[in-house]
N, C-alpha and C positions, 0 to 999 in steps of 0.2 A: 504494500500500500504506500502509495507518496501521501505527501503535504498540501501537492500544490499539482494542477494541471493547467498547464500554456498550451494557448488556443491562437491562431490567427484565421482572423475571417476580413470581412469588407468593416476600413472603419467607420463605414454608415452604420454599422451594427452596433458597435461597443456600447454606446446608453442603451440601446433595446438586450441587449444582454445582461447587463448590469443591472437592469429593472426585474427582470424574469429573474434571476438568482434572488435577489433581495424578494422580489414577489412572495415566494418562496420560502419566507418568515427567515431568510439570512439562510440560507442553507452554505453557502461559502461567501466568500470576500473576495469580490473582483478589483482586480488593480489592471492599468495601462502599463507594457511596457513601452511601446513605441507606438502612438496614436496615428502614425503617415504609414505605418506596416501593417497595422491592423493585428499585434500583438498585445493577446490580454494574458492573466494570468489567473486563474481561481484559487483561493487558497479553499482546502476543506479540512475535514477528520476521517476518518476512517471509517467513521457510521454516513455522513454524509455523501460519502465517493458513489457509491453505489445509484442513488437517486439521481444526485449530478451529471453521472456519467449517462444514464438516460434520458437524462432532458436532454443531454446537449444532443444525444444520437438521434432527438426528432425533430432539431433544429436545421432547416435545408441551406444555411450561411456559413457551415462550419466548413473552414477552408484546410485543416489542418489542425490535429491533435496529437502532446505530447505527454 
């Protein structure tokens, strides 16, 4: 299990990402690393990875998961 999963998508998306996490009663902490690459970052836990990892899979912007 990680800490943290980096995402790049289109960064038209990062606020509508950011929202949908936070929606979500906080289920992780989205951070920007480069807003012109459209590199985010999600921090989570280990109970929360699980849930995460499924929204983002039915999200159709997701350019790239690490």
């Amino acid at each position: 299990m990680k800490d943290r999963i980096i995402l790049k998508i289109p960064k038209r998306e990062i606020t509508f990402l950011t929202k949908i996490i936070e929606g979500y009663d906080n289920l992780g902490i989205v951070s920007t690393i480069d807003p012109s690459e459209g590199l985010v970052m999600i921090r989570l836990t280990p109970d929360t990875e699980p849930i995460i990892r499924q929204i983002l899979a039915e999200l159709p912007f997701i350019e790239e998961m690490k």
